[in-house]
C-alpha positions as CSV (number, residue, x, y, z in Angstrom):
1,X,127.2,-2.7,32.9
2,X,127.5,-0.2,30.2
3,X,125.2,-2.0,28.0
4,X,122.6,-1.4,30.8
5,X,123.4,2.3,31.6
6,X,123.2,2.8,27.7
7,X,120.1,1.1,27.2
8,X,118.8,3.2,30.2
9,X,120.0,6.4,28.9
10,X,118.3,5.9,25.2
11,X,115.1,4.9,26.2
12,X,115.4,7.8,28.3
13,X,116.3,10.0,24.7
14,X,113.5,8.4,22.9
15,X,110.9,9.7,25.9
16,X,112.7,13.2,25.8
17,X,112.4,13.1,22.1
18,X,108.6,11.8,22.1
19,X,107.5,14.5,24.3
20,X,109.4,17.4,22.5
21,X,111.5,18.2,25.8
22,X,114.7,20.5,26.1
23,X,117.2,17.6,25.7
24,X,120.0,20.1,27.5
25,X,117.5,20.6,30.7
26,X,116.5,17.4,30.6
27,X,120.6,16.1,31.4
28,X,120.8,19.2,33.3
29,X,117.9,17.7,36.0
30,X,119.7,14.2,35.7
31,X,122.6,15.9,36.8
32,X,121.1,18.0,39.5
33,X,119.9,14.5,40.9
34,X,123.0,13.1,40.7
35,X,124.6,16.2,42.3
36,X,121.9,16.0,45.2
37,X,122.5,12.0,45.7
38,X,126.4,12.9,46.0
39,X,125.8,14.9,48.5
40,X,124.1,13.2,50.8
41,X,125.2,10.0,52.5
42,X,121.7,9.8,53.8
43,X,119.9,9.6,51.0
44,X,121.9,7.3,49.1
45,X,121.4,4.7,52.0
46,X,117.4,5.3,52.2
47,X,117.0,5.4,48.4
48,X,119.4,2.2,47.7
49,X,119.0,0.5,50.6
50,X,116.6,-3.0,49.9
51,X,115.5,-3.2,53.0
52,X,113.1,0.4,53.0
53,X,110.0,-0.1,50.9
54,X,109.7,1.1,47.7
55,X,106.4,3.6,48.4
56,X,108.8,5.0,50.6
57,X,112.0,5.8,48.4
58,X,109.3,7.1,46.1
59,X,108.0,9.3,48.6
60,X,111.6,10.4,49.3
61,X,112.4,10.8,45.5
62,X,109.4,12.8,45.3
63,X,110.2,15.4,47.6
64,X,113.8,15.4,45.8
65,X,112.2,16.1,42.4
66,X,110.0,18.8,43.8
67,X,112.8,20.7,45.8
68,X,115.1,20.5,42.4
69,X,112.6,21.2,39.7
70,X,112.7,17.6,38.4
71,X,110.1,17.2,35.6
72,X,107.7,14.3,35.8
73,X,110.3,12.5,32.8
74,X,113.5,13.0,34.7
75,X,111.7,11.4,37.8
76,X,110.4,8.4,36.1
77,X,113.7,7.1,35.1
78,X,115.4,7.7,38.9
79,X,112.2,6.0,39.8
80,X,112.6,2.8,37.7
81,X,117.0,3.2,38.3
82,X,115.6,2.5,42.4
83,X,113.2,0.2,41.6
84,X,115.7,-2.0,39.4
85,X,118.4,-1.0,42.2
86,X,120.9,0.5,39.6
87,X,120.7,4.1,41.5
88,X,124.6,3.2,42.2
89,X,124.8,3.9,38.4
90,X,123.3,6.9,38.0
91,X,126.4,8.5,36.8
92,X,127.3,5.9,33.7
93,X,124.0,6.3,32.7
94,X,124.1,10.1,33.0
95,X,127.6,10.0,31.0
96,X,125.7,7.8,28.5
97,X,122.9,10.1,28.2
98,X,125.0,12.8,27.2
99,X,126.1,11.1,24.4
100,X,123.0,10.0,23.3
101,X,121.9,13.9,23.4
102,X,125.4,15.0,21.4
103,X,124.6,12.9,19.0
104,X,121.0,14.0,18.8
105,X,122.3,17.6,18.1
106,X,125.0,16.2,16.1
107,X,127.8,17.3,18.6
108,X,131.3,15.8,18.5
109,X,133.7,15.6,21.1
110,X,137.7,16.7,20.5
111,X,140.5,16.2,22.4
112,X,143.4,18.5,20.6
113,X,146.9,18.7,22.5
114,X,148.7,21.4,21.2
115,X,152.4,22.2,21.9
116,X,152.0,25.7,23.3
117,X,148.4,27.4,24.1
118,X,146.6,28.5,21.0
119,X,144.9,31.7,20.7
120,X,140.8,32.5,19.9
121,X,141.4,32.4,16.2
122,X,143.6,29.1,16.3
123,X,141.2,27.7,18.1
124,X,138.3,28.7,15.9
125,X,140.5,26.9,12.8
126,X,141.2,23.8,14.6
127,X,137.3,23.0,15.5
128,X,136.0,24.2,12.2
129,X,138.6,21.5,10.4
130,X,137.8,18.7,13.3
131,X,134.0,19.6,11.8
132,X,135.0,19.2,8.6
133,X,136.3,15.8,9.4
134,X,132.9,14.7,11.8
135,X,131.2,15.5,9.1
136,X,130.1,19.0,9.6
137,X,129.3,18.1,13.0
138,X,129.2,21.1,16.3
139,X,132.4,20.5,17.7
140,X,133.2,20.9,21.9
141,X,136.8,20.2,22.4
142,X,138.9,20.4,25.0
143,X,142.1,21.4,25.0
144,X,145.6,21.0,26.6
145,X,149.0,21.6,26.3
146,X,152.4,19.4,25.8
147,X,155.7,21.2,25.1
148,X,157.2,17.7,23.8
149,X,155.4,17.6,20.3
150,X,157.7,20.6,19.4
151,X,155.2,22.1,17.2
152,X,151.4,21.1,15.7
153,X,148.5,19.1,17.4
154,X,147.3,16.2,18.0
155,X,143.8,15.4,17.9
156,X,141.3,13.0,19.2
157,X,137.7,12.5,17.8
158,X,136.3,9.4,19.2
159,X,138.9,6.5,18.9
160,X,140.7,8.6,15.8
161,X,143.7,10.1,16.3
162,X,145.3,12.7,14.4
163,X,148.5,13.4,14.6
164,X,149.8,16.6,13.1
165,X,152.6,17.6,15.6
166,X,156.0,18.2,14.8
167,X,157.5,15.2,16.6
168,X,155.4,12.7,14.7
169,X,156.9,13.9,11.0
170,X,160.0,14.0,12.6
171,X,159.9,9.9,13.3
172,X,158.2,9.6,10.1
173,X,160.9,11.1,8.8
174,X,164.0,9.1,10.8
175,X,161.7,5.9,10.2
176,X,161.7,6.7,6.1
177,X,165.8,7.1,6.4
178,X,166.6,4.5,8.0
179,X,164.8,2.0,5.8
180,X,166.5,3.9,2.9
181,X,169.5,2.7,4.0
Protein backbone atom coordinates (compact mmCIF):
# COMPACT_ATOMS: atom_id res chain seq x y z
CA UNK A 1 0.00 0.00 0.00
CA UNK A 2 2.69 2.40 0.29
CA UNK A 3 2.88 2.99 -3.39
CA UNK A 4 -0.77 4.23 -2.97
CA UNK A 5 -0.38 6.37 0.21
CA UNK A 6 2.80 7.90 -1.68
CA UNK A 7 1.15 8.57 -4.79
CA UNK A 8 -1.75 10.12 -2.70
CA UNK A 9 0.49 12.22 -0.68
CA UNK A 10 2.48 13.82 -3.92
CA UNK A 11 -0.32 14.65 -5.80
CA UNK A 12 -1.37 16.12 -2.81
CA UNK A 13 2.37 18.27 -2.75
CA UNK A 14 1.95 19.18 -6.34
CA UNK A 15 -1.70 20.88 -5.46
CA UNK A 16 -0.04 22.56 -2.36
CA UNK A 17 2.75 23.64 -4.51
CA UNK A 18 0.38 24.76 -7.51
CA UNK A 19 -1.61 26.95 -5.30
CA UNK A 20 1.37 28.58 -3.34
CA UNK A 21 0.02 27.12 0.09
CA UNK A 22 2.03 26.91 3.55
CA UNK A 23 3.25 23.31 2.95
CA UNK A 24 3.79 23.10 7.09
CA UNK A 25 -0.13 24.16 7.68
CA UNK A 26 -1.11 22.29 5.00
CA UNK A 27 0.37 18.71 7.02
CA UNK A 28 -0.59 20.41 10.11
CA UNK A 29 -4.59 20.29 8.91
CA UNK A 30 -3.93 16.59 7.54
CA UNK A 31 -2.87 15.91 10.88
CA UNK A 32 -5.64 17.75 12.79
CA UNK A 33 -7.97 15.41 10.64
CA UNK A 34 -6.25 12.59 11.44
CA UNK A 35 -6.13 13.52 15.14
CA UNK A 36 -10.03 14.25 15.00
CA UNK A 37 -10.72 10.69 13.11
CA UNK A 38 -8.64 9.02 16.07
CA UNK A 39 -10.68 10.26 18.30
CA UNK A 40 -13.81 9.33 17.53
CA UNK A 41 -15.03 5.79 17.06
CA UNK A 42 -18.14 7.30 15.57
CA UNK A 43 -16.90 8.94 12.91
CA UNK A 44 -14.57 6.48 11.71
CA UNK A 45 -17.56 4.06 11.35
CA UNK A 46 -19.99 6.79 9.43
CA UNK A 47 -17.07 8.05 7.29
CA UNK A 48 -15.66 4.45 6.28
CA UNK A 49 -18.52 2.58 6.55
CA UNK A 50 -19.82 1.49 2.64
CA UNK A 51 -23.01 1.21 3.51
CA UNK A 52 -23.77 5.34 4.35
CA UNK A 53 -24.01 7.29 1.09
CA UNK A 54 -21.40 9.24 0.03
CA UNK A 55 -23.40 12.87 0.06
CA UNK A 56 -23.61 12.02 3.41
CA UNK A 57 -19.84 11.36 4.61
CA UNK A 58 -19.34 14.51 2.63
CA UNK A 59 -21.74 16.30 4.55
CA UNK A 60 -20.13 14.86 7.72
CA UNK A 61 -16.47 15.71 6.47
CA UNK A 62 -17.72 19.00 5.80
CA UNK A 63 -18.71 19.96 9.14
CA UNK A 64 -15.25 18.36 10.25
CA UNK A 65 -13.31 20.68 7.96
CA UNK A 66 -15.31 23.68 9.09
CA UNK A 67 -15.02 23.01 13.01
CA UNK A 68 -10.98 22.41 12.36
CA UNK A 69 -10.12 25.05 9.93
CA UNK A 70 -9.58 22.60 7.07
CA UNK A 71 -8.85 24.55 3.82
CA UNK A 72 -10.84 23.70 0.74
CA UNK A 73 -7.17 21.58 -0.42
CA UNK A 74 -6.87 19.53 2.71
CA UNK A 75 -10.56 18.60 2.32
CA UNK A 76 -10.51 17.47 -1.21
CA UNK A 77 -7.96 14.89 -0.62
CA UNK A 78 -10.00 13.28 2.79
CA UNK A 79 -12.77 13.59 0.27
CA UNK A 80 -11.34 11.50 -2.56
CA UNK A 81 -9.29 9.10 0.55
CA UNK A 82 -13.48 8.23 1.48
CA UNK A 83 -14.56 8.09 -1.77
CA UNK A 84 -11.76 5.48 -2.82
CA UNK A 85 -12.33 3.96 0.85
CA UNK A 86 -8.57 4.37 1.83
CA UNK A 87 -9.62 6.77 5.00
CA UNK A 88 -8.11 3.58 7.09
CA UNK A 89 -4.83 5.00 5.64
CA UNK A 90 -4.86 8.33 6.40
CA UNK A 91 -1.88 8.11 8.50
CA UNK A 92 0.69 6.28 5.79
CA UNK A 93 -0.27 8.86 3.60
CA UNK A 94 0.14 11.65 6.16
CA UNK A 95 3.72 9.99 7.10
CA UNK A 96 4.27 10.07 3.30
CA UNK A 97 3.32 13.54 2.97
CA UNK A 98 5.74 14.71 5.31
CA UNK A 99 8.36 13.45 3.42
CA UNK A 100 7.35 14.70 0.37
CA UNK A 101 7.24 18.34 2.20
CA UNK A 102 10.98 17.61 3.89
CA UNK A 103 12.15 17.11 0.81
CA UNK A 104 10.41 20.10 -0.68
CA UNK A 105 12.29 22.32 1.93
CA UNK A 106 15.24 20.20 1.58
CA UNK A 107 15.02 18.72 5.13
CA UNK A 108 16.77 15.59 6.19
CA UNK A 109 16.04 13.33 8.82
CA UNK A 110 18.99 12.04 11.55
CA UNK A 111 18.96 9.55 13.83
CA UNK A 112 22.45 10.06 15.98
CA UNK A 113 22.91 7.66 19.21
CA UNK A 114 25.43 9.07 21.21
CA UNK A 115 27.11 7.27 24.18
CA UNK A 116 26.26 9.83 26.95
CA UNK A 117 23.87 13.06 26.32
CA UNK A 118 25.45 15.75 24.29
CA UNK A 119 25.29 19.34 25.11
CA UNK A 120 23.76 22.48 22.81
CA UNK A 121 26.97 23.07 21.16
CA UNK A 122 27.68 19.23 20.45
CA UNK A 123 24.66 19.01 19.11
CA UNK A 124 24.94 22.06 16.89
CA UNK A 125 28.35 20.28 15.41
CA UNK A 126 26.84 17.00 14.85
CA UNK A 127 23.81 18.42 12.55
CA UNK A 128 25.92 20.93 10.85
CA UNK A 129 28.39 17.81 9.68
CA UNK A 130 25.15 15.41 9.04
CA UNK A 131 24.31 18.68 6.57
CA UNK A 132 27.46 18.65 5.24
CA UNK A 133 26.97 15.03 4.32
CA UNK A 134 22.99 15.52 2.92
CA UNK A 135 24.34 17.87 1.02
CA UNK A 136 23.86 21.04 2.79
CA UNK A 137 20.48 19.95 3.58
CA UNK A 138 18.23 21.42 7.10
CA UNK A 139 18.78 18.75 9.32
CA UNK A 140 15.95 17.53 12.31
CA UNK A 141 17.50 14.79 14.18
CA UNK A 142 16.66 12.99 16.94
CA UNK A 143 18.61 11.92 19.37
CA UNK A 144 19.25 9.16 21.99
CA UNK A 145 21.51 7.64 24.21
CA UNK A 146 23.48 4.10 24.49
CA UNK A 147 26.22 3.76 27.13
CA UNK A 148 27.54 0.52 25.16
CA UNK A 149 29.32 2.41 22.24
CA UNK A 150 31.90 3.60 24.93
CA UNK A 151 32.41 6.83 23.26
CA UNK A 152 31.32 8.69 19.70
CA UNK A 153 28.02 8.35 17.59
CA UNK A 154 26.40 6.67 15.45
CA UNK A 155 24.31 8.16 12.87
CA UNK A 156 21.49 7.36 10.68
CA UNK A 157 20.49 9.51 7.49
CA UNK A 158 18.04 7.60 5.51
CA UNK A 159 19.37 3.86 5.04
CA UNK A 160 23.22 5.23 5.79
CA UNK A 161 24.73 4.53 8.66
CA UNK A 162 27.64 6.09 10.22
CA UNK A 163 29.33 4.69 12.65
CA UNK A 164 31.86 6.81 14.56
CA UNK A 165 31.53 5.28 18.19
CA UNK A 166 34.27 4.00 20.08
CA UNK A 167 33.09 0.32 20.00
CA UNK A 168 33.11 0.13 16.31
CA UNK A 169 37.13 1.18 15.89
CA UNK A 170 37.64 -1.01 18.58
CA UNK A 171 36.39 -4.23 16.37
CA UNK A 172 37.87 -2.65 13.52
CA UNK A 173 40.77 -2.75 15.31
CA UNK A 174 40.60 -6.66 16.89
CA UNK A 175 39.22 -7.59 13.28
CA UNK A 176 42.72 -5.90 11.69
CA UNK A 177 44.84 -8.08 14.47
CA UNK A 178 43.64 -10.97 14.12
CA UNK A 179 43.94 -11.26 10.36
CA UNK A 180 47.54 -10.04 11.00
CA UNK A 181 48.16 -12.95 12.60
Amino acid sequence: MAIVDSRYARAFAAVVEDQKLDIVAAQGQLKDFADTLDGSVELREVLENPSIPEPQKMKVLDAIASRIGMSKTARNLIAVMISHQRLNEVHEVLASYAGVADEERSITEAEIVSARPLDAANRKLLEEQVSKLSGGQQVRATYSEDAGLLGGAVIKIGSTVYDGSVRAQLQQLKQRMVAAV
